[in-house]
C-alpha positions as a Markdown table, in Angstrom:
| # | Residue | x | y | z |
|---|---|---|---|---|
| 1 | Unk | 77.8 | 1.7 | -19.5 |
| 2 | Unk | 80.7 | -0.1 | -17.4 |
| 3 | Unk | 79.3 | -3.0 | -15.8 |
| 4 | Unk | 81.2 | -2.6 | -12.7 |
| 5 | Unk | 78.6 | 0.0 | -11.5 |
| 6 | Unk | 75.4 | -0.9 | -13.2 |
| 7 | Unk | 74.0 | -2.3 | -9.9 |
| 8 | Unk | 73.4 | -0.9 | -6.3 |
| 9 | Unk | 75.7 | -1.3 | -3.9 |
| 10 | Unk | 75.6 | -4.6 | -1.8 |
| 11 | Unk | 74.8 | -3.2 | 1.6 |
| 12 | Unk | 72.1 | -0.5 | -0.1 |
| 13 | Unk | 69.4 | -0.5 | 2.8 |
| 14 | Unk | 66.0 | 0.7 | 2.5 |
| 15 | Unk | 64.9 | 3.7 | 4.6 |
| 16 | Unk | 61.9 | 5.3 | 6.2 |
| 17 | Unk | 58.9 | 5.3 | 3.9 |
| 18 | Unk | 56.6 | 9.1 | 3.8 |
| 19 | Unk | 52.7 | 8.7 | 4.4 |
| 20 | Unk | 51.1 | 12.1 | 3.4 |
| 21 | Unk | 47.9 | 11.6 | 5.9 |
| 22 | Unk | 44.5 | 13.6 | 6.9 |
| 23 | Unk | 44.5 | 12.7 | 10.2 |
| 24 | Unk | 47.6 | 13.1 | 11.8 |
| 25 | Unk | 46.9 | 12.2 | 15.4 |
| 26 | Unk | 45.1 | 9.3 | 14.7 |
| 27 | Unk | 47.8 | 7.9 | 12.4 |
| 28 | Unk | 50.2 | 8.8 | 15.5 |
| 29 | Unk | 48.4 | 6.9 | 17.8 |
| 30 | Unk | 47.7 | 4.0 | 15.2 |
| 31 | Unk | 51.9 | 3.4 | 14.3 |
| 32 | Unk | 52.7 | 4.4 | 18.3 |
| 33 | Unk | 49.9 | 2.0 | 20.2 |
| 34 | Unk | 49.4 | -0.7 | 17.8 |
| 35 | Unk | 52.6 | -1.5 | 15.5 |
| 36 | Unk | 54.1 | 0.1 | 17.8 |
| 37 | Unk | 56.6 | 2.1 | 17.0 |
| 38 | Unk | 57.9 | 5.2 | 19.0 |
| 39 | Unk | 57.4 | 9.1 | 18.0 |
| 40 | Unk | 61.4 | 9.6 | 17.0 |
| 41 | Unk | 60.8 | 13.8 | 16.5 |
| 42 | Unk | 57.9 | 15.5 | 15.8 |
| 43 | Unk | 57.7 | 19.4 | 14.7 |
| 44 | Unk | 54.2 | 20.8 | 13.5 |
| 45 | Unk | 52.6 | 18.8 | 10.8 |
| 46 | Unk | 55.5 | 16.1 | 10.7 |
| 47 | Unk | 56.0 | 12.8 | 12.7 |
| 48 | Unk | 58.8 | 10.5 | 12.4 |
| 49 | Unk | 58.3 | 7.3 | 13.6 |
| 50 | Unk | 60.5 | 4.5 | 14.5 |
| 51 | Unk | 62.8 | 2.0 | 16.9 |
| 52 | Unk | 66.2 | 3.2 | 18.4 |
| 53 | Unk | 67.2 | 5.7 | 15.9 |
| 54 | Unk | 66.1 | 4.2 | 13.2 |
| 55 | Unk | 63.0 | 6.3 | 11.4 |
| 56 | Unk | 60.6 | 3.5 | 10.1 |
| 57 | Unk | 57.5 | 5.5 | 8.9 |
| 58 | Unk | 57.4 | 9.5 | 8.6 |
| 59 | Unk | 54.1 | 10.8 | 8.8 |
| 60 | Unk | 52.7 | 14.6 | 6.9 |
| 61 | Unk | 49.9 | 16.0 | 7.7 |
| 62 | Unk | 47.7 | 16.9 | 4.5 |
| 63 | Unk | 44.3 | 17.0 | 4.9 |
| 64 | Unk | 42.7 | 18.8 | 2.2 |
| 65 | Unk | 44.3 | 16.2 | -0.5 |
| 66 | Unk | 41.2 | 13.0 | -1.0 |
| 67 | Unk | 42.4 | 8.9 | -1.0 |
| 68 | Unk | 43.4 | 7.6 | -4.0 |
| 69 | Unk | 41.4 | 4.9 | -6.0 |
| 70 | Unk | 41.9 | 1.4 | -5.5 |
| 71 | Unk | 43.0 | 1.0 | -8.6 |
| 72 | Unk | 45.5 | 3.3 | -8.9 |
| 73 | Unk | 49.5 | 3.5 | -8.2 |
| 74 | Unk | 51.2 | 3.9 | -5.5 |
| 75 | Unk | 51.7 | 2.1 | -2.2 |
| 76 | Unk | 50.8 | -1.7 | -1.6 |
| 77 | Unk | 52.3 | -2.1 | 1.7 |
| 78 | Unk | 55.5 | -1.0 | 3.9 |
| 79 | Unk | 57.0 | -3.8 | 5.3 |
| 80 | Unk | 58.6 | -3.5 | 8.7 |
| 81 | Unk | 61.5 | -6.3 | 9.7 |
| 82 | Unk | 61.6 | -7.8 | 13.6 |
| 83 | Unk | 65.1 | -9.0 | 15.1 |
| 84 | Unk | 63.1 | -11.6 | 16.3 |
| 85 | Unk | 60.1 | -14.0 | 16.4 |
| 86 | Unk | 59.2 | -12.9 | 19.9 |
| 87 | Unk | 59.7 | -9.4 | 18.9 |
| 88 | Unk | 57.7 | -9.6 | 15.7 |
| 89 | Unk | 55.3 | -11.7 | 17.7 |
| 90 | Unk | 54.8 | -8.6 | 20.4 |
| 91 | Unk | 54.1 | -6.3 | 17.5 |
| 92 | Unk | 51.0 | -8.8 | 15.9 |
| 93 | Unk | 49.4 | -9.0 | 19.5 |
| 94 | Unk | 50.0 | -5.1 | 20.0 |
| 95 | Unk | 47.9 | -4.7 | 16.4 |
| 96 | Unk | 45.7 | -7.2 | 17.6 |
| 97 | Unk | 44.7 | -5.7 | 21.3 |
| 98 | Unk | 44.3 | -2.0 | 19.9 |
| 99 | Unk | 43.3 | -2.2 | 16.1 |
| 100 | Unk | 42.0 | -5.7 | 15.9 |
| 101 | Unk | 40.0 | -5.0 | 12.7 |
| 102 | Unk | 42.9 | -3.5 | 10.6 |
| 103 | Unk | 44.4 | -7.2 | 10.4 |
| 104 | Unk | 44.0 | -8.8 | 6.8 |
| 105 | Unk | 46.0 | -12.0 | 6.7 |
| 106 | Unk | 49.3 | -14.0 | 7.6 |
| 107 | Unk | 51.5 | -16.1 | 5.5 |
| 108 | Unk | 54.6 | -18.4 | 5.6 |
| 109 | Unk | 56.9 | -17.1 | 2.6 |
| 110 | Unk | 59.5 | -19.7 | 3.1 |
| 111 | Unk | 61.9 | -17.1 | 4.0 |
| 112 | Unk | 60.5 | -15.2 | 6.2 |
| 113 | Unk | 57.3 | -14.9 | 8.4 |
| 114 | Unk | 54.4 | -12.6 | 8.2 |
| 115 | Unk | 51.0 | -10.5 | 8.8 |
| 116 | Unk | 49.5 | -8.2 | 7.2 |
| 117 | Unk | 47.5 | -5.2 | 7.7 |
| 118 | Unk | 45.8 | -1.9 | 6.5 |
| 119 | Unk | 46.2 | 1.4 | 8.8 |
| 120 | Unk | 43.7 | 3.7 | 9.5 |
| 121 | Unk | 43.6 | 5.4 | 5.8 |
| 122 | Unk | 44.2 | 2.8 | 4.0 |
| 123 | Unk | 47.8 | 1.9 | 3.4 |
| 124 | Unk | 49.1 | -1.5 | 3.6 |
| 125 | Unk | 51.5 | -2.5 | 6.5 |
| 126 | Unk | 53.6 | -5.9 | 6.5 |
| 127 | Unk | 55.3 | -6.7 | 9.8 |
| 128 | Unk | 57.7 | -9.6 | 9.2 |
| 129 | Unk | 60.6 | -11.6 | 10.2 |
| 130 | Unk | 63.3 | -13.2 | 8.4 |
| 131 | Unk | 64.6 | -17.2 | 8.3 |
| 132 | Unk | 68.3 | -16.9 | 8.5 |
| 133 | Unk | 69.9 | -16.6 | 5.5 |
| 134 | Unk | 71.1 | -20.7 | 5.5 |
| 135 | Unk | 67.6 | -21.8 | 5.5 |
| 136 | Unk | 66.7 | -19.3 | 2.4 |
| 137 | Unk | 66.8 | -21.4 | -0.9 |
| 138 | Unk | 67.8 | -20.1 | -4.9 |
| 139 | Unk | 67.2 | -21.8 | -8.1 |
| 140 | Unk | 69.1 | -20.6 | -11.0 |
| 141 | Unk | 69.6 | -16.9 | -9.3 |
| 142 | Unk | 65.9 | -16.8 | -8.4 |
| 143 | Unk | 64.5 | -17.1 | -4.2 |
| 144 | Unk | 62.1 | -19.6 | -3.6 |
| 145 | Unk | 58.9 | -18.0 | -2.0 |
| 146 | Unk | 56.1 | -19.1 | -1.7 |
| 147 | Unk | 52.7 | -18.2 | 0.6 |
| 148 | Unk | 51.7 | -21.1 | 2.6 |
| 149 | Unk | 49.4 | -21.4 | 5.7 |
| 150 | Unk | 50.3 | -19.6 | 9.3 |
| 151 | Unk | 47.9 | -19.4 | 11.7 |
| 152 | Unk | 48.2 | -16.1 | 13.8 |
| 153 | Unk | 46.7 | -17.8 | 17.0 |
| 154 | Unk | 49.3 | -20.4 | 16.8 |
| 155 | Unk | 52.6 | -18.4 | 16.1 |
| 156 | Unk | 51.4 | -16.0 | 19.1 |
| 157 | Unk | 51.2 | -18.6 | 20.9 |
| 158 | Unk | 54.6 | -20.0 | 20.7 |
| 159 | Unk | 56.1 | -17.2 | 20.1 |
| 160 | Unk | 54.5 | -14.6 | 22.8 |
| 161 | Unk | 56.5 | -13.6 | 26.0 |
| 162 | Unk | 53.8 | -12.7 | 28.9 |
| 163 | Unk | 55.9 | -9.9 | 29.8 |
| 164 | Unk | 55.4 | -8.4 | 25.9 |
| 165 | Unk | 51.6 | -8.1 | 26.5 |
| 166 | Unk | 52.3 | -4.7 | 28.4 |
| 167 | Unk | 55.9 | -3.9 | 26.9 |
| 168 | Unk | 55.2 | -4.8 | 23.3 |
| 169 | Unk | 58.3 | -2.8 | 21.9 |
| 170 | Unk | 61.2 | -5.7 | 21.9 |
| 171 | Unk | 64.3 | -4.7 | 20.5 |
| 172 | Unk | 64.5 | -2.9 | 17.0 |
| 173 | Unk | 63.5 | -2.7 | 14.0 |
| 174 | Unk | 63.6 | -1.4 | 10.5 |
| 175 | Unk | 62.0 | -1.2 | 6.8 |
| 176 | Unk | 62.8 | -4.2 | 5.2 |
| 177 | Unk | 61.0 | -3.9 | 2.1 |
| 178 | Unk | 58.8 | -1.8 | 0.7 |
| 179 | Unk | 55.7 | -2.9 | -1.7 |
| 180 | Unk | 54.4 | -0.4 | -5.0 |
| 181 | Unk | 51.6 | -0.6 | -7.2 |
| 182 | Unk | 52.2 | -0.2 | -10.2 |
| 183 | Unk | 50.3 | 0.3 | -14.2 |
| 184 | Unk | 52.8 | -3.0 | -15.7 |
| 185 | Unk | 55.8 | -5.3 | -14.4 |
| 186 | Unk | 57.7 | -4.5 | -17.5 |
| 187 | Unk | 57.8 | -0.8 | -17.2 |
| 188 | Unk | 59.1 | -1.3 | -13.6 |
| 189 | Unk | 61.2 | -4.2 | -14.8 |
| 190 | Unk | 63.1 | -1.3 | -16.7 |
| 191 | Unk | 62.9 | 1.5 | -14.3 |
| 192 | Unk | 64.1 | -0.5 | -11.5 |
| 193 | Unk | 66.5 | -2.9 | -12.9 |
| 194 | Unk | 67.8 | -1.4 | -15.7 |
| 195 | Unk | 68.3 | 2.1 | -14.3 |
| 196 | Unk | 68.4 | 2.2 | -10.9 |
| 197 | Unk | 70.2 | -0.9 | -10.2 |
| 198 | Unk | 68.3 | -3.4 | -8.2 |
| 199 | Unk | 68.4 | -7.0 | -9.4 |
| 200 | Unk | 65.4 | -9.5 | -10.0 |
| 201 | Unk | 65.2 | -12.0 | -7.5 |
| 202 | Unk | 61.9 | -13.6 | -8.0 |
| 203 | Unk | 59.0 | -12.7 | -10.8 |
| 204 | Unk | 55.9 | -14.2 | -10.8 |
| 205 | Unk | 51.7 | -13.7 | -10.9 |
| 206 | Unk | 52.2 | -9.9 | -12.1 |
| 207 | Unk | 54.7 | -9.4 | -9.9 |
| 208 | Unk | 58.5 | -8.4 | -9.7 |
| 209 | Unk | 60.4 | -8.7 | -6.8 |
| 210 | Unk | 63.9 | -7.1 | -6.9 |
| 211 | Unk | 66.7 | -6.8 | -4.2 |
| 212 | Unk | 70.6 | -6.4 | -3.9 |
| 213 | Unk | 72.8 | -7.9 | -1.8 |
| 214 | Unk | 71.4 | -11.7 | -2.1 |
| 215 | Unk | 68.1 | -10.0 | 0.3 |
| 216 | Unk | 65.1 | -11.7 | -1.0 |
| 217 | Unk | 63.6 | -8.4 | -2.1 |
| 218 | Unk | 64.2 | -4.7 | -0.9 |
| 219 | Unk | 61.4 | -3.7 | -3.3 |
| 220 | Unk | 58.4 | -5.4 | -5.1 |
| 221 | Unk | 56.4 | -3.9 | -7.7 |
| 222 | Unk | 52.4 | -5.8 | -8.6 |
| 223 | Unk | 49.7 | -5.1 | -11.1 |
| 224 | Unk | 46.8 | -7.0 | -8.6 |
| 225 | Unk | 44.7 | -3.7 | -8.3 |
| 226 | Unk | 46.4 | -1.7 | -10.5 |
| 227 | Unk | 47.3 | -2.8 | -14.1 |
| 228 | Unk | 47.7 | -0.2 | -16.7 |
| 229 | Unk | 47.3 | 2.5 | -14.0 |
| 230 | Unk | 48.7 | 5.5 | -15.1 |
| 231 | Unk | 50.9 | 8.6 | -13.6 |
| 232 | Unk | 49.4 | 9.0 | -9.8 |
| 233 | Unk | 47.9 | 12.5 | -8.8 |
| 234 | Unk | 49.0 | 13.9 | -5.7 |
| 235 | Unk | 46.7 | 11.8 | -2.9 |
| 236 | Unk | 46.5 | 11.0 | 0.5 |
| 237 | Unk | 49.2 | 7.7 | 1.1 |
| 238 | Unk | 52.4 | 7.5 | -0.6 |
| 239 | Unk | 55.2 | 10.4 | -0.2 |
| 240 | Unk | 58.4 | 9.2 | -0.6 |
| 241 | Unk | 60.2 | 6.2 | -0.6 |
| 242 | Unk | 63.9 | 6.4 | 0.8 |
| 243 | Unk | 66.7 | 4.2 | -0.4 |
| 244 | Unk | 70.5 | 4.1 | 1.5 |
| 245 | Unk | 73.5 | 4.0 | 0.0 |
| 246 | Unk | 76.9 | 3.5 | 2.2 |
| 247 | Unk | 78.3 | 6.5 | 0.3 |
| 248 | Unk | 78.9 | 9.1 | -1.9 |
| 249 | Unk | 80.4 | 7.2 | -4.7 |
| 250 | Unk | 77.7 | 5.2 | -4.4 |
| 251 | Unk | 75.5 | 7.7 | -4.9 |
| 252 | Unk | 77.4 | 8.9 | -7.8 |
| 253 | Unk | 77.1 | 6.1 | -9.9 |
| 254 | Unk | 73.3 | 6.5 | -9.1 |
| 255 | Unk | 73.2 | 9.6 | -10.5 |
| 256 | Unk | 75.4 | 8.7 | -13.4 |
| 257 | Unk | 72.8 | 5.7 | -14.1 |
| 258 | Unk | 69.8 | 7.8 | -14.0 |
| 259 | Unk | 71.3 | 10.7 | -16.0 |
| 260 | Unk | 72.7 | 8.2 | -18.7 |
| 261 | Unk | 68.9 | 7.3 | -18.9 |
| 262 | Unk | 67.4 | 10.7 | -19.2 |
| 263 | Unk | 65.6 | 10.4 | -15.7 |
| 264 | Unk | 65.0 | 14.2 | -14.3 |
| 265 | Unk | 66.6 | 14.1 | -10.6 |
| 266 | Unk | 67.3 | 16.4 | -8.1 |
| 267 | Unk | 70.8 | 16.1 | -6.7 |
| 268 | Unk | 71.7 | 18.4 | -3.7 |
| 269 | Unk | 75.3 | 16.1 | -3.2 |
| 270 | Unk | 73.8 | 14.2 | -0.3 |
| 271 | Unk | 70.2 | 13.1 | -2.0 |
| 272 | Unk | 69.1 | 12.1 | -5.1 |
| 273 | Unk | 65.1 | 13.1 | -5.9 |
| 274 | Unk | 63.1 | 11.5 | -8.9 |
| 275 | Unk | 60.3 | 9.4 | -9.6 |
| 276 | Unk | 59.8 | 6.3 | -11.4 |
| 277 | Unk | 57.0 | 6.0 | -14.2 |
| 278 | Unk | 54.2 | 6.1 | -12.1 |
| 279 | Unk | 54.7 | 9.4 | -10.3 |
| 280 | Unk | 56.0 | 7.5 | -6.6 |
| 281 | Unk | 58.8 | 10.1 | -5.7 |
| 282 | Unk | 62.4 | 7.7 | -4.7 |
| 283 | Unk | 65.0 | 9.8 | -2.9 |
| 284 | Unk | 68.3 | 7.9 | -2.4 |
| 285 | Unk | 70.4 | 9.0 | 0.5 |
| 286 | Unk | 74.1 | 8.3 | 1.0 |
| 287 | Unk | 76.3 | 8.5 | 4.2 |
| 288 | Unk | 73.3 | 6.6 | 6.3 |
| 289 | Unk | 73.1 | 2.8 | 5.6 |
């Protein structure tokens, strides 16, 4: 294939990630009151969640499907991106006053800042904020992460604006990443990489972290819970996962990839539907990044 469009494009964004969920009001309250995010549009047994006009999580109502096994594929976590420390810090003390016992850890990743928790049913959520890029360090094409100590208590109180206690939504936000399990790293190694364009930047501990754009990752794929998981049944959790494209050529030389690969898609000129080996249902978008 010509190695001019082998990879995404630079400024490929990630976009709102689709929670099928059993109980849709609760879910609503848990992303409105404790991330919190605000209810963008909402028509029958959809939600779509978000900041400004960005949509963030979208949320289907489908109660008569079970939870899926911990060991199988699907989602690890979303991870939502802050403008800011104060802003991100808002957010942890929003989780903390209204779902305190859906926390499950913090971490220092060397570029970026973060805590971790699981929602309601049981899907992981990462709210995080980035180090400017300067202070982000490579070796031989590869980020340096790592997962060092941050004490919650601490950063909130640095970080934590008096006001933010009762306005806890500061500025905006947006998916910045967005965390799979998956049956082996090699399998989404070629799935990823080799077909639909991202690039490694980091790979490590049964896990493969890829990005575009020198990002430190836009997607990750691990095996902790779920190695040699197979193709997922349709559950409660993980919908969709949107990716966005500047354009249409863009989105073109998706398609072209994935075709060239014999990946079935969907391709209604706007979107591109498929899934990758594990059943997880990608739909890259153009015209919206």
């Amino acid at each position: 294939m010509d190695t001019t469009t082998d990879r995404l494009a630079a400024d490929t964004l990630m976009g709102a990630v689709t929670l099928r969920v059993a109980d849709l009001d609760g879910m609503i309250r848990y992303y409105t009151e404790a991330v919190p995010l605000r209810v963008l549009a909402q028509q029958g047994a959809s939600a779509v969640l978000g900041r400004g006009a960005t949509p963030i999580v979208v949320l289907e109502h489908d109660p008569q499907l079970h939870h899926a096994a911990p060991h199988e594929a699907g989602l690890f976590h979303t991870a939502i991106v802050f403008e800011s420390e104060a802003a991100l810090a808002a957010a942890v003390a929003s989780v903390a006053r209204h779902a305190p016992g859906t926390f499950t850890g913090s971490a220092d990743h060397l570029v970026s800042k973060a805590f971790y928790f699981t929602d309601p049913e049981g899907n992981g959520v990462e709210l995080y904020w980035d180090r400017d890029r300067s202070e982000w360090s490579w070796v031989d094409g590869r980020i340096q992460m790592d997962t060092l100590r941050l004490d919650p208590n601490a950063y909130l109180r640095e970080h934590l604006a008096e006001a933010a206690v009762a306005d806890p939504i500061i500025g905006d936000a947006s998916v910045g990443h967005v965390h799979l399990s998956v049956g082996d790293v090699e399998t989404a190694r070629a799935f990823y990489v080799d077909r639909l364009g991202f690039e490694i930047t980091s790979q490590w501990g049964g896990a493969l972290f890829v990005s575009i754009g020198g990002y430190h990752h836009r997607m990750a794929m691990n095996t902790w819970q779920s190695r040699g998981a197979g193709r997922r049944a349709r559950t409660l959790g993980l919908g969709e996962v949107d990716i966005l494209v500047p354009g249409d050529d863009d989105l073109g030389e998706v398609a072209e990839r994935m075709r060239h690969h014999g990946t079935p898609l969907v391709d209604d000129g706007r979107t591109l539907s498929f899934e990758d080996p594990w059943g997880n249902l990608l739909k890259v978008r153009s015209g919206v990044a």
